[in-house]
mmCIF entry with sequence, helices, sheets and N, C-alpha, C, O atoms, coordinates in Angstrom:
data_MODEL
# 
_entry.id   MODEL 
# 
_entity.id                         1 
_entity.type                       polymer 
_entity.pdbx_number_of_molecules   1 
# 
_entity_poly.entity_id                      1 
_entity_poly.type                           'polypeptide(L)' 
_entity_poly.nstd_linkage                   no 
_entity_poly.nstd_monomer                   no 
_entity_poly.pdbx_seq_one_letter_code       
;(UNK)(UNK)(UNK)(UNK)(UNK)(UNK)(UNK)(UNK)(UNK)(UNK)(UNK)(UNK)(UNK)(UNK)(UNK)(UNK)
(UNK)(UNK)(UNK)(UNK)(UNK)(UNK)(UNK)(UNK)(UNK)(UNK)(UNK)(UNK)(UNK)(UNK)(UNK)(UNK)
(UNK)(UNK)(UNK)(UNK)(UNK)(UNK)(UNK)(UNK)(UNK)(UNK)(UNK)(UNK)(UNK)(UNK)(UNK)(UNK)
(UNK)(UNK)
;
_entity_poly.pdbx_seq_one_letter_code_can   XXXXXXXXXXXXXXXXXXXXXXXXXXXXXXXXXXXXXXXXXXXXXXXXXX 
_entity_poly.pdbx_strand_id                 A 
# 
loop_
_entity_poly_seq.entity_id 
_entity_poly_seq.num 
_entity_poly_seq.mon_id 
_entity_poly_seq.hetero 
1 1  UNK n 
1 2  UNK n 
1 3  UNK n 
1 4  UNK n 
1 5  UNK n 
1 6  UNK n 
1 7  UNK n 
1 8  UNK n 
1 9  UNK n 
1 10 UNK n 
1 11 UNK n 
1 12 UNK n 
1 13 UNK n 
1 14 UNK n 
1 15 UNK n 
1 16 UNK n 
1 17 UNK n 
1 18 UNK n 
1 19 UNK n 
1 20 UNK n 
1 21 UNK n 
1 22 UNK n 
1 23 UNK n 
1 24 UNK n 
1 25 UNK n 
1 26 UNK n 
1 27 UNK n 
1 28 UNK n 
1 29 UNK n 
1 30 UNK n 
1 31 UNK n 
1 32 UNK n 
1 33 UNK n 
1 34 UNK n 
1 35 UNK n 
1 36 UNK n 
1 37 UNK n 
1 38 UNK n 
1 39 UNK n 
1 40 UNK n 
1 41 UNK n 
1 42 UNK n 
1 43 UNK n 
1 44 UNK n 
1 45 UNK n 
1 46 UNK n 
1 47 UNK n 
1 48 UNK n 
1 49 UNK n 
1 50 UNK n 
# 
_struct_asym.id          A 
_struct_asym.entity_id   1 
# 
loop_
_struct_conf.conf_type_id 
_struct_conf.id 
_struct_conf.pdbx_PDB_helix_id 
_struct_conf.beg_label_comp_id 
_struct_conf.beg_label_asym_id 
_struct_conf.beg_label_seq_id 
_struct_conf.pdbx_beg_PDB_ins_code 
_struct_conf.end_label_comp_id 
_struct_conf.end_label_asym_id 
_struct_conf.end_label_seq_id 
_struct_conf.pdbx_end_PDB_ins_code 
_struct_conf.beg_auth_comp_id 
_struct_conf.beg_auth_asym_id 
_struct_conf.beg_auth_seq_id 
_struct_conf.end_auth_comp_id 
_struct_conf.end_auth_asym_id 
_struct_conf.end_auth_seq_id 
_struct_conf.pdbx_PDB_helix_class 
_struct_conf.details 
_struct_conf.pdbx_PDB_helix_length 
HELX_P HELX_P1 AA1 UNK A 31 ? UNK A 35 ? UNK A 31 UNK A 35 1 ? 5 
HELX_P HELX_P2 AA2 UNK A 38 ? UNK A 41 ? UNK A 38 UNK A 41 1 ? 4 
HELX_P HELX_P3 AA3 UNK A 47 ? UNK A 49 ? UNK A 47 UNK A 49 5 ? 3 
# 
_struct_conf_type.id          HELX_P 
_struct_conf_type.criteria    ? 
_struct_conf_type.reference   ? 
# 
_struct_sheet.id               AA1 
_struct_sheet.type             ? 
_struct_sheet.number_strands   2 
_struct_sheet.details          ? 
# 
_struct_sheet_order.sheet_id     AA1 
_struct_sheet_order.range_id_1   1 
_struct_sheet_order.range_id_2   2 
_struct_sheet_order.offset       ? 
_struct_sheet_order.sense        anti-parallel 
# 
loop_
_struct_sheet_range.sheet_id 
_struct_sheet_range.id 
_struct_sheet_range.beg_label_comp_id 
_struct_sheet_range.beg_label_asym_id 
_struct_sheet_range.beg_label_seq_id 
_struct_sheet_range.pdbx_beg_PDB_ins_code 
_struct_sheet_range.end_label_comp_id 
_struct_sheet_range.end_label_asym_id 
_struct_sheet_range.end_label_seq_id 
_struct_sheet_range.pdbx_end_PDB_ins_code 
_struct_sheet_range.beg_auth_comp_id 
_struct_sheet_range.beg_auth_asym_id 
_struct_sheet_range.beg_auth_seq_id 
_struct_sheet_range.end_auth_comp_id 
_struct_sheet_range.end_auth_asym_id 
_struct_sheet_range.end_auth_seq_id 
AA1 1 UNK A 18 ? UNK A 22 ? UNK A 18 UNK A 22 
AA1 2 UNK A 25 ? UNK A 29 ? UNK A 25 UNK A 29 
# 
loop_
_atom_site.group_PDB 
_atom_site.id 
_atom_site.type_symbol 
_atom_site.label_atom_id 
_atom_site.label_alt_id 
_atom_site.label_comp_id 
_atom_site.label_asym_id 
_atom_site.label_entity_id 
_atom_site.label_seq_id 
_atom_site.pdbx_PDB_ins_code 
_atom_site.Cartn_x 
_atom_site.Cartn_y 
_atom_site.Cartn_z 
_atom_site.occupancy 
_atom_site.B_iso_or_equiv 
_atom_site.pdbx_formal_charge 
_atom_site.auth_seq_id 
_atom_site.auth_comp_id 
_atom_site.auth_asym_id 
_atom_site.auth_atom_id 
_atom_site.pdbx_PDB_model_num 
ATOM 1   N N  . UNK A 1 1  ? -3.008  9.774  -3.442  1.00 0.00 ? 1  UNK A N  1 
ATOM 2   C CA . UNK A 1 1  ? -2.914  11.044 -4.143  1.00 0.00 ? 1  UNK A CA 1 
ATOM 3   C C  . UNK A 1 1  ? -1.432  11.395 -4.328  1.00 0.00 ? 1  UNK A C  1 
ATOM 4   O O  . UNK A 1 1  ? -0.591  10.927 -3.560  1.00 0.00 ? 1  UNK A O  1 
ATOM 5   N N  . UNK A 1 2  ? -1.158  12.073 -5.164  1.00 0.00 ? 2  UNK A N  1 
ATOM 6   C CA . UNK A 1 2  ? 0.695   12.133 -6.210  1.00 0.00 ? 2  UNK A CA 1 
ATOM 7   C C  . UNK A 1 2  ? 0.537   13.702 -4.783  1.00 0.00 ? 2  UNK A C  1 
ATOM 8   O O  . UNK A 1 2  ? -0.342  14.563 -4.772  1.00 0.00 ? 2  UNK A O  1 
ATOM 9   N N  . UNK A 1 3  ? 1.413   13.594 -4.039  1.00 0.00 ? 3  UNK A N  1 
ATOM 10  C CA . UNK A 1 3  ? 1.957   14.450 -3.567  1.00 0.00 ? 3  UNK A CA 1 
ATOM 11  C C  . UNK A 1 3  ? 2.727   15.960 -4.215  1.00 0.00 ? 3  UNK A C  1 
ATOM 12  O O  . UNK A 1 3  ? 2.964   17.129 -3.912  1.00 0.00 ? 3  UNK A O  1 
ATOM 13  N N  . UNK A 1 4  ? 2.821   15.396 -4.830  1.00 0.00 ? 4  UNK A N  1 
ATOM 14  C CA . UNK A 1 4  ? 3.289   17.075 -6.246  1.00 0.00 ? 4  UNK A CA 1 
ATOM 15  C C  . UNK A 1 4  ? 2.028   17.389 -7.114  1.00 0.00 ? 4  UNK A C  1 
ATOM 16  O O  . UNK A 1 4  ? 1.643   18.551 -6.994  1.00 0.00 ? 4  UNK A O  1 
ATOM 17  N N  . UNK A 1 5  ? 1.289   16.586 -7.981  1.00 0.00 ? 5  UNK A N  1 
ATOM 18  C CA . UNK A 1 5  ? 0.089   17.143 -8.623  1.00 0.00 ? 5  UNK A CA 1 
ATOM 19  C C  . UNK A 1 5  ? -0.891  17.018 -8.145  1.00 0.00 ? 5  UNK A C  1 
ATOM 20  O O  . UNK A 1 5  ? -1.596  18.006 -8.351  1.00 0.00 ? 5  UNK A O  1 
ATOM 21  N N  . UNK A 1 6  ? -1.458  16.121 -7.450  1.00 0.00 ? 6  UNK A N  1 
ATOM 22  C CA . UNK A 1 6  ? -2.413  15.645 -7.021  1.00 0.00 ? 6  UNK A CA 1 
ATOM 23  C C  . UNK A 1 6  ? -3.226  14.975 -7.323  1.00 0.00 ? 6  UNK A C  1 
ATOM 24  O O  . UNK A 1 6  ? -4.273  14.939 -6.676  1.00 0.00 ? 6  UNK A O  1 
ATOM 25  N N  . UNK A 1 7  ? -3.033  14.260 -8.345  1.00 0.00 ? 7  UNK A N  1 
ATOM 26  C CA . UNK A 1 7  ? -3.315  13.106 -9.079  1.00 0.00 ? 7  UNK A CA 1 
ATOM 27  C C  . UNK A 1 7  ? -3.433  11.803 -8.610  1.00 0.00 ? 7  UNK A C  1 
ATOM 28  O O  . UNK A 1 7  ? -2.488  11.210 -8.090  1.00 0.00 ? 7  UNK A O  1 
ATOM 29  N N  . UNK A 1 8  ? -4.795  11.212 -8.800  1.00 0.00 ? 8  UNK A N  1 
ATOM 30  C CA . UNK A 1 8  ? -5.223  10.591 -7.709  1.00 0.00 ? 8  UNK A CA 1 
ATOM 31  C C  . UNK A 1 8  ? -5.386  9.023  -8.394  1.00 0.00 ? 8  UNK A C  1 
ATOM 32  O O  . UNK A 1 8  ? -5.746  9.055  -9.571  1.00 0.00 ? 8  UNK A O  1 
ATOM 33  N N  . UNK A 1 9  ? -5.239  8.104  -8.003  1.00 0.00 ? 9  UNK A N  1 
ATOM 34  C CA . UNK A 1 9  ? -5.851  6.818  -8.318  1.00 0.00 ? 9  UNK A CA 1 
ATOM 35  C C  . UNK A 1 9  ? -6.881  6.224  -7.168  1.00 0.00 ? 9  UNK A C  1 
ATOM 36  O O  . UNK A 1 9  ? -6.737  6.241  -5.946  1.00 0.00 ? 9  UNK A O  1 
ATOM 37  N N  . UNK A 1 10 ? -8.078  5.640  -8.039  1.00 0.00 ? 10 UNK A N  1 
ATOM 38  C CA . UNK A 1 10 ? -8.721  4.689  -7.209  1.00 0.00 ? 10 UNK A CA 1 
ATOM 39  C C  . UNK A 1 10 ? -9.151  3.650  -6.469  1.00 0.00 ? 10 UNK A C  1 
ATOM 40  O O  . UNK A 1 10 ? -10.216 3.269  -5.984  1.00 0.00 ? 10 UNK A O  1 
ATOM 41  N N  . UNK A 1 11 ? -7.400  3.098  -6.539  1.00 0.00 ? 11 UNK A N  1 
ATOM 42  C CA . UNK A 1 11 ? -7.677  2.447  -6.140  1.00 0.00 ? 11 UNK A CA 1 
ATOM 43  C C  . UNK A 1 11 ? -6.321  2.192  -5.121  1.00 0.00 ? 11 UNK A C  1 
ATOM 44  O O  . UNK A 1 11 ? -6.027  1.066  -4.720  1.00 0.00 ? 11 UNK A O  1 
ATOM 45  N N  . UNK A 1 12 ? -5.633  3.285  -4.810  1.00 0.00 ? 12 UNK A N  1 
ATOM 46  C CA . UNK A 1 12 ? -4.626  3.294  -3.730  1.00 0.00 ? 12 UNK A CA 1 
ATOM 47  C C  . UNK A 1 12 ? -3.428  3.566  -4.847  1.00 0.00 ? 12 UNK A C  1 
ATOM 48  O O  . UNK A 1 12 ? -3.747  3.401  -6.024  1.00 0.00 ? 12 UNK A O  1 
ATOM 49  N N  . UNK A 1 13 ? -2.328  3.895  -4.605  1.00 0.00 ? 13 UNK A N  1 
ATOM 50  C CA . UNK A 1 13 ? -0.770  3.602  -5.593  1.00 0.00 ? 13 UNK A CA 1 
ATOM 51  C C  . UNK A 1 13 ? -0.728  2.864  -6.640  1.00 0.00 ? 13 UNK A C  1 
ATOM 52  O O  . UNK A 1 13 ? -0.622  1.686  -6.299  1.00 0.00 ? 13 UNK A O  1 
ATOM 53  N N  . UNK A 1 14 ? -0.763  3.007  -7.848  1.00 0.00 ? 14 UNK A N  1 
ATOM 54  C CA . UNK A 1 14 ? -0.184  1.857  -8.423  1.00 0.00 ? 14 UNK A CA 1 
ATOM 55  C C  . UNK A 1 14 ? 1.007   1.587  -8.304  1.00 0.00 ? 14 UNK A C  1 
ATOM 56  O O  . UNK A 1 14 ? 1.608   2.306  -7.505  1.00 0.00 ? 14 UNK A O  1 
ATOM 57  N N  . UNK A 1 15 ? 1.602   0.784  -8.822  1.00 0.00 ? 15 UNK A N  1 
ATOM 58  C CA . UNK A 1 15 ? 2.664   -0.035 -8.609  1.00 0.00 ? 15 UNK A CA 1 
ATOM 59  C C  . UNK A 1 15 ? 3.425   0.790  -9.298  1.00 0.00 ? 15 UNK A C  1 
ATOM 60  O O  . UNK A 1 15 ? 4.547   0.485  -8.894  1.00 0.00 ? 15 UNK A O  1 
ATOM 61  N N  . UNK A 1 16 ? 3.581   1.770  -10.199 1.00 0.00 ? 16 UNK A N  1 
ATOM 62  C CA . UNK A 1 16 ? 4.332   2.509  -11.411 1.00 0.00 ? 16 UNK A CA 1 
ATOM 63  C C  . UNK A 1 16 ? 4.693   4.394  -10.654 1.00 0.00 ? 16 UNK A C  1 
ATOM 64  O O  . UNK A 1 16 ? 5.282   5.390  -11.074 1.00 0.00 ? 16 UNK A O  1 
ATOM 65  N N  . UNK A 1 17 ? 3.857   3.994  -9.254  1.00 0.00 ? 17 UNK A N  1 
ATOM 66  C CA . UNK A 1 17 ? 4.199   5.402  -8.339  1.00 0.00 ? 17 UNK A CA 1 
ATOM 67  C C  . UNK A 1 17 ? 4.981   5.342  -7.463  1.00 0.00 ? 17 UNK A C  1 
ATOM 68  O O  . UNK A 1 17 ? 5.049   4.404  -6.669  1.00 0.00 ? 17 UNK A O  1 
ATOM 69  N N  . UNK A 1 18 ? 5.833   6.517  -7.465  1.00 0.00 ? 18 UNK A N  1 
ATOM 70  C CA . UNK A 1 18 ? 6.891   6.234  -6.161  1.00 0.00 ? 18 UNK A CA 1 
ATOM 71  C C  . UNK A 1 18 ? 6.434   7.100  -5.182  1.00 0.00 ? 18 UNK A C  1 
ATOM 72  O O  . UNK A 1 18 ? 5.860   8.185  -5.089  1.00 0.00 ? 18 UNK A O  1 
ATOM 73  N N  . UNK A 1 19 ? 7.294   5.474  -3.891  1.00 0.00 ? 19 UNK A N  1 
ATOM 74  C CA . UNK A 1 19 ? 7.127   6.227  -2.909  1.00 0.00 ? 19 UNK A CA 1 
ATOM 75  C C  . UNK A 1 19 ? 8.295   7.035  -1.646  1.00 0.00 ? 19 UNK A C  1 
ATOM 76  O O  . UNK A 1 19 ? 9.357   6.447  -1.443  1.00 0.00 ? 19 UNK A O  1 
ATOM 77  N N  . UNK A 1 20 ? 8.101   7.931  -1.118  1.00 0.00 ? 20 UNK A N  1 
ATOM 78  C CA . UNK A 1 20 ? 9.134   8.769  -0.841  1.00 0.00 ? 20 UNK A CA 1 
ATOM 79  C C  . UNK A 1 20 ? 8.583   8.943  1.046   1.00 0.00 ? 20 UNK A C  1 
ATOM 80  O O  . UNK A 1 20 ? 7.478   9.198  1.526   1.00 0.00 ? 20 UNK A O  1 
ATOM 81  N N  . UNK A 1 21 ? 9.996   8.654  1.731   1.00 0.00 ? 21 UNK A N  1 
ATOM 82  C CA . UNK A 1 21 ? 10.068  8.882  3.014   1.00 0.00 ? 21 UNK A CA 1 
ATOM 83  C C  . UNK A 1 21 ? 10.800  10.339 3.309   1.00 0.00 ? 21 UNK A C  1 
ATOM 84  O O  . UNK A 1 21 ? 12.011  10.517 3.181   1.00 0.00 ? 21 UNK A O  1 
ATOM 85  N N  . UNK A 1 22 ? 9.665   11.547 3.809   1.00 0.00 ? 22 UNK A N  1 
ATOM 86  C CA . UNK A 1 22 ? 10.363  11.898 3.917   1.00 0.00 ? 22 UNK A CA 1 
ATOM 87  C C  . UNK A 1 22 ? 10.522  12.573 5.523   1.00 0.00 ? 22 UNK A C  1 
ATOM 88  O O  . UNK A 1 22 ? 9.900   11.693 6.119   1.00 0.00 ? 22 UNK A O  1 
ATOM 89  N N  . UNK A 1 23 ? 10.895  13.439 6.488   1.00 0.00 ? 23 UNK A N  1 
ATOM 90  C CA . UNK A 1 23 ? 10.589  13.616 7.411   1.00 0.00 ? 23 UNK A CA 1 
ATOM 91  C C  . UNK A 1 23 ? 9.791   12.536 8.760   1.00 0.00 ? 23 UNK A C  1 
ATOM 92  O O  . UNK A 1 23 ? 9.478   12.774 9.927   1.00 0.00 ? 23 UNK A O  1 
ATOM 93  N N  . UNK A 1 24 ? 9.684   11.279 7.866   1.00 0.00 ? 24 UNK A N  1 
ATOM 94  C CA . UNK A 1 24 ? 8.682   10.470 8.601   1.00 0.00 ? 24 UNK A CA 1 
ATOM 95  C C  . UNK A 1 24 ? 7.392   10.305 7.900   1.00 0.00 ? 24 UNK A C  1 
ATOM 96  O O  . UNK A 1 24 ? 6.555   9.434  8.140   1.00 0.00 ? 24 UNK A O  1 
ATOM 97  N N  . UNK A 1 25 ? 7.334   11.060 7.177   1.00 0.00 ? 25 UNK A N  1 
ATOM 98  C CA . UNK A 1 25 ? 6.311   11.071 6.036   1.00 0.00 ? 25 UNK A CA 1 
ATOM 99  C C  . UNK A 1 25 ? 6.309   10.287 5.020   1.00 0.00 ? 25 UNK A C  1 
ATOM 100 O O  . UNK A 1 25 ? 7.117   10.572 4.136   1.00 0.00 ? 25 UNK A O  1 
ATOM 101 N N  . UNK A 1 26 ? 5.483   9.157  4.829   1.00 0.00 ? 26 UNK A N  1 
ATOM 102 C CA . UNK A 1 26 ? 5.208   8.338  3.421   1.00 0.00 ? 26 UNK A CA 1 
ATOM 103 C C  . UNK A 1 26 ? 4.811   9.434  2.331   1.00 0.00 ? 26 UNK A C  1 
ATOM 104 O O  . UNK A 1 26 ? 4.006   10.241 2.794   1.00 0.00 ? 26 UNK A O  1 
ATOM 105 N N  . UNK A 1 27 ? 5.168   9.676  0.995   1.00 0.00 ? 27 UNK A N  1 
ATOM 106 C CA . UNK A 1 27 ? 4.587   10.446 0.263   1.00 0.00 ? 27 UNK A CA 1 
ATOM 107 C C  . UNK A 1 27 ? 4.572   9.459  -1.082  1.00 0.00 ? 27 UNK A C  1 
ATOM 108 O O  . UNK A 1 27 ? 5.267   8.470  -1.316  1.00 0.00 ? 27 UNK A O  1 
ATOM 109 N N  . UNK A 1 28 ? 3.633   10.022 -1.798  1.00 0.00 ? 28 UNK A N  1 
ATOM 110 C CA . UNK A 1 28 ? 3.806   9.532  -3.289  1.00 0.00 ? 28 UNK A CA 1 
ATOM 111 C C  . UNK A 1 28 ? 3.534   10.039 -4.609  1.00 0.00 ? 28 UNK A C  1 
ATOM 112 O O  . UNK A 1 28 ? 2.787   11.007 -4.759  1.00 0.00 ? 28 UNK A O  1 
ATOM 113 N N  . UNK A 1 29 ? 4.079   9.463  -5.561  1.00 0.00 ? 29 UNK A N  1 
ATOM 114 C CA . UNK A 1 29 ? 4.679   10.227 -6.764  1.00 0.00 ? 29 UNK A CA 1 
ATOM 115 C C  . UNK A 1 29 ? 3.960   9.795  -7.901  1.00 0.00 ? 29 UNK A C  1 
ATOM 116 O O  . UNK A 1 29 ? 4.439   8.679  -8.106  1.00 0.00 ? 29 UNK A O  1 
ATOM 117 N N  . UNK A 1 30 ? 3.083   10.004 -8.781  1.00 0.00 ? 30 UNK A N  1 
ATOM 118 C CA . UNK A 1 30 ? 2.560   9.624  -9.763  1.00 0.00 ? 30 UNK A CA 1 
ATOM 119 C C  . UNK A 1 30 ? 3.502   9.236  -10.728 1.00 0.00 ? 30 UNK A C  1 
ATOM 120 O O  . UNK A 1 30 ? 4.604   9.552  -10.278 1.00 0.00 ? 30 UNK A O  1 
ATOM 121 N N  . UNK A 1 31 ? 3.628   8.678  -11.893 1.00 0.00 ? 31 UNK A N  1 
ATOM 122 C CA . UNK A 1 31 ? 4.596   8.413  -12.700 1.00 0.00 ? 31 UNK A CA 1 
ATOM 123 C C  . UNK A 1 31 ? 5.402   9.430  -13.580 1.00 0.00 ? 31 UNK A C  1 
ATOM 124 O O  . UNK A 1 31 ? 6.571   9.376  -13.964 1.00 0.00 ? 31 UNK A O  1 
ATOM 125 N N  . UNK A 1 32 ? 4.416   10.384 -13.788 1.00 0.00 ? 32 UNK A N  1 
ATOM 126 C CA . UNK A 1 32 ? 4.570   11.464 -14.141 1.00 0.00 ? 32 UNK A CA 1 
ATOM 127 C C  . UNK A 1 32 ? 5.440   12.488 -13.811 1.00 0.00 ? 32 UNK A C  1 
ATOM 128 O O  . UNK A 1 32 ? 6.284   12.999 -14.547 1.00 0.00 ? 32 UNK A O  1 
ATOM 129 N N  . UNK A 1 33 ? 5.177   12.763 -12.625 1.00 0.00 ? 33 UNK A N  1 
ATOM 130 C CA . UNK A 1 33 ? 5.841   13.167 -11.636 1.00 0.00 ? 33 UNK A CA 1 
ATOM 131 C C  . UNK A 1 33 ? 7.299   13.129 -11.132 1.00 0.00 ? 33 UNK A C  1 
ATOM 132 O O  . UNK A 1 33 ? 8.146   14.019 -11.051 1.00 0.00 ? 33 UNK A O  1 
ATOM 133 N N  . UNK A 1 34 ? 7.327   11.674 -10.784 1.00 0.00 ? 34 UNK A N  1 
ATOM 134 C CA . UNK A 1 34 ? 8.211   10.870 -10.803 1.00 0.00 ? 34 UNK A CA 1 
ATOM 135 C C  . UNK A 1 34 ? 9.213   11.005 -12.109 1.00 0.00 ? 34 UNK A C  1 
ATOM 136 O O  . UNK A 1 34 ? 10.413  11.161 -11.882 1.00 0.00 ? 34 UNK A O  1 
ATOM 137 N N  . UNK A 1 35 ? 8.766   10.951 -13.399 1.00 0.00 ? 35 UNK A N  1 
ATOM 138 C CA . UNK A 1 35 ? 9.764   10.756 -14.524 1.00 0.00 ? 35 UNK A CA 1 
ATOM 139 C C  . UNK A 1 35 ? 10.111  11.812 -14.840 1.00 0.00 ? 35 UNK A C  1 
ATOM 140 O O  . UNK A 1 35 ? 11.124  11.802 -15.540 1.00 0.00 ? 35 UNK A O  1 
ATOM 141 N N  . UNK A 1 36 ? 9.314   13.647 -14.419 1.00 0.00 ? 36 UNK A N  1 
ATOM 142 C CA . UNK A 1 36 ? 10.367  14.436 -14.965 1.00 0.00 ? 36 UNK A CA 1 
ATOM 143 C C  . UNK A 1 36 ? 11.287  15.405 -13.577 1.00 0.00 ? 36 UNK A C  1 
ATOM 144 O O  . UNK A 1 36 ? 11.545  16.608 -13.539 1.00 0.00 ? 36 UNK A O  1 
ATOM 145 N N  . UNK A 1 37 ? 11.594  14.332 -12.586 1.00 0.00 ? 37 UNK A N  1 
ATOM 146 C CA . UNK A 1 37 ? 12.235  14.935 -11.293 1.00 0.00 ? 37 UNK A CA 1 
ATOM 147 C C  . UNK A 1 37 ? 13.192  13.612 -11.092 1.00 0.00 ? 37 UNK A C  1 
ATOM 148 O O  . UNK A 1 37 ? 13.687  13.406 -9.984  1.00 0.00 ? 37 UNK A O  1 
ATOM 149 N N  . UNK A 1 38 ? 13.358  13.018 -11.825 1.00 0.00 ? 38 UNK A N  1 
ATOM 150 C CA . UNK A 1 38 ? 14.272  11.440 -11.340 1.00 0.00 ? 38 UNK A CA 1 
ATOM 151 C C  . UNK A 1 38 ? 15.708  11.704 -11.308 1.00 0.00 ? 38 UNK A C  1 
ATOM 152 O O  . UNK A 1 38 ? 16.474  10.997 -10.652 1.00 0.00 ? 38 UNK A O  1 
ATOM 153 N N  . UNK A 1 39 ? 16.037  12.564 -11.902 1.00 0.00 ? 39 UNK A N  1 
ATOM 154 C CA . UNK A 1 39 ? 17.319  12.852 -11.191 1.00 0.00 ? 39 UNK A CA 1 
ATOM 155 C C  . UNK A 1 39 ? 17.399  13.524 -9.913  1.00 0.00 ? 39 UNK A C  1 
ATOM 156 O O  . UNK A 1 39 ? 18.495  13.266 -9.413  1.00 0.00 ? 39 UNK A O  1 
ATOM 157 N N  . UNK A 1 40 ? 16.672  14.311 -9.137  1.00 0.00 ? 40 UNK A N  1 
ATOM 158 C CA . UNK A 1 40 ? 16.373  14.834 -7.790  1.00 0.00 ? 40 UNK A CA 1 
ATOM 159 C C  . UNK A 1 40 ? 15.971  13.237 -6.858  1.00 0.00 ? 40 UNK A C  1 
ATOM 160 O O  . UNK A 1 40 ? 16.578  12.795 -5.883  1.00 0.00 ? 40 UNK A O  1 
ATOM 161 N N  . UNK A 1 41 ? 14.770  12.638 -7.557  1.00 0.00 ? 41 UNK A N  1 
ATOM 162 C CA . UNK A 1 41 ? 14.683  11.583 -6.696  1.00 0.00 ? 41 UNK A CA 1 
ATOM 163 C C  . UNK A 1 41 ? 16.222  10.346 -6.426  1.00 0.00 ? 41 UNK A C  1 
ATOM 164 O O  . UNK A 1 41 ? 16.481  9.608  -5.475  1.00 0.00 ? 41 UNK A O  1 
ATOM 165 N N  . UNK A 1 42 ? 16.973  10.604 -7.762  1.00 0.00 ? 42 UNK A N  1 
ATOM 166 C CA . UNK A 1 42 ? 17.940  9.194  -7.390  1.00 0.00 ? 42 UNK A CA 1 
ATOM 167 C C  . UNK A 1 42 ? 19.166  10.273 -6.529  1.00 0.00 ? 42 UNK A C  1 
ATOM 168 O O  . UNK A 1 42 ? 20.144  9.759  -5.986  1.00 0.00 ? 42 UNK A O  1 
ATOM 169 N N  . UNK A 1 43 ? 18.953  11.675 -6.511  1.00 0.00 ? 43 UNK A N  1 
ATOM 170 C CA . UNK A 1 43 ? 19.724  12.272 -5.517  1.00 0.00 ? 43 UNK A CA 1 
ATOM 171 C C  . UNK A 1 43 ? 19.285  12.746 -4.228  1.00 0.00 ? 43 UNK A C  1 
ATOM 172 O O  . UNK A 1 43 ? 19.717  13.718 -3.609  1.00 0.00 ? 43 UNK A O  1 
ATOM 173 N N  . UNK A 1 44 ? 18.070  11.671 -3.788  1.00 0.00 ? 44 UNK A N  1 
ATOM 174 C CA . UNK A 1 44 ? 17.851  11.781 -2.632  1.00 0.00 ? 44 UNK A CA 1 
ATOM 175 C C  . UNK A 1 44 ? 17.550  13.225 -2.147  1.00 0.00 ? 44 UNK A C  1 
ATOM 176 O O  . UNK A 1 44 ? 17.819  13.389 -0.957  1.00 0.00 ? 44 UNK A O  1 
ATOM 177 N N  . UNK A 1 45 ? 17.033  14.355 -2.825  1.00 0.00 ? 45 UNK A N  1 
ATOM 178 C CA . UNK A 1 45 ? 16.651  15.372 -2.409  1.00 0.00 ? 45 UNK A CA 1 
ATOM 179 C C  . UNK A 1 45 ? 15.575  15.252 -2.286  1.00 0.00 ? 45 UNK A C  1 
ATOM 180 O O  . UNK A 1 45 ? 14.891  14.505 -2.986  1.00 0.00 ? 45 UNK A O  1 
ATOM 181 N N  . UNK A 1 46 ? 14.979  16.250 -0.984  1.00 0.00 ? 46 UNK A N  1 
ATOM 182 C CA . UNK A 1 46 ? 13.670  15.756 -0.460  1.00 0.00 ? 46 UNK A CA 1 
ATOM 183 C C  . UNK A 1 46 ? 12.546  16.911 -1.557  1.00 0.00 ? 46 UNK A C  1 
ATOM 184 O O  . UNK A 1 46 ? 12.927  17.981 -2.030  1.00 0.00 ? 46 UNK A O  1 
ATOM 185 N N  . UNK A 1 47 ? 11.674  16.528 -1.669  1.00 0.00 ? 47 UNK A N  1 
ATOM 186 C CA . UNK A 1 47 ? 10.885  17.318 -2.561  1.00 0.00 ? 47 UNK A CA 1 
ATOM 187 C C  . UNK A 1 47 ? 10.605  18.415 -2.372  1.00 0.00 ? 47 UNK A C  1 
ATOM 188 O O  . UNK A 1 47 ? 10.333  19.034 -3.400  1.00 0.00 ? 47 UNK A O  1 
ATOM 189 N N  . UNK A 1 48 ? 10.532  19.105 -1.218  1.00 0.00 ? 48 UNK A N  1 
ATOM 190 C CA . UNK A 1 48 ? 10.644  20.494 -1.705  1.00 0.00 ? 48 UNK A CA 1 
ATOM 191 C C  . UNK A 1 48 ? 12.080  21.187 -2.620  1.00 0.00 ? 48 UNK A C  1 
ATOM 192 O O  . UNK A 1 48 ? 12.333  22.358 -2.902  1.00 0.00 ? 48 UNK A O  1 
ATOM 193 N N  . UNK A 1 49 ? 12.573  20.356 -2.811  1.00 0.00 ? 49 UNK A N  1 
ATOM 194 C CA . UNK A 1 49 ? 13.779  20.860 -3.743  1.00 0.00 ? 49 UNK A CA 1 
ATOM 195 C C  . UNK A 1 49 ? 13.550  21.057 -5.039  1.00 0.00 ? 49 UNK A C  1 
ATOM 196 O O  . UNK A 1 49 ? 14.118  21.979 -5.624  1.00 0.00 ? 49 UNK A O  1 
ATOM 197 N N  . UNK A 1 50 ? 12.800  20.331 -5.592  1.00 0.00 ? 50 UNK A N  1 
ATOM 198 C CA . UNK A 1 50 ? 12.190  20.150 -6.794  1.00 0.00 ? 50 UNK A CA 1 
ATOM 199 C C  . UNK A 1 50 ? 11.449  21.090 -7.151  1.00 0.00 ? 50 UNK A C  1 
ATOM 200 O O  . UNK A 1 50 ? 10.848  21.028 -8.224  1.00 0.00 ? 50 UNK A O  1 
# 
């Protein structure tokens, strides 16, 4: 499940979702997601920043 929308695949991550460590926490990012925050993600801000 995309940790920001909640957008789910059935069959685990695809390969086109990122994934984010944060606190110790695996999280993940739908593509979507992912493509309109990618400057936060390549600056390493943790997602509640976003």
């Amino acid at each position: 499940m995309c940790a920001r929308c909640g957008a789910t695949s059935p069959e685990g991550a695809p390969p086109t979702w990122t994934c984010s460590v944060e606190n110790g926490t695996r999280q993940y990012f739908c593509d979507a997601c992912a493509r309109a925050n990618i400057r936060a993600i390549e600056g390493r801000l943790d997602s509640s920043w976003w």
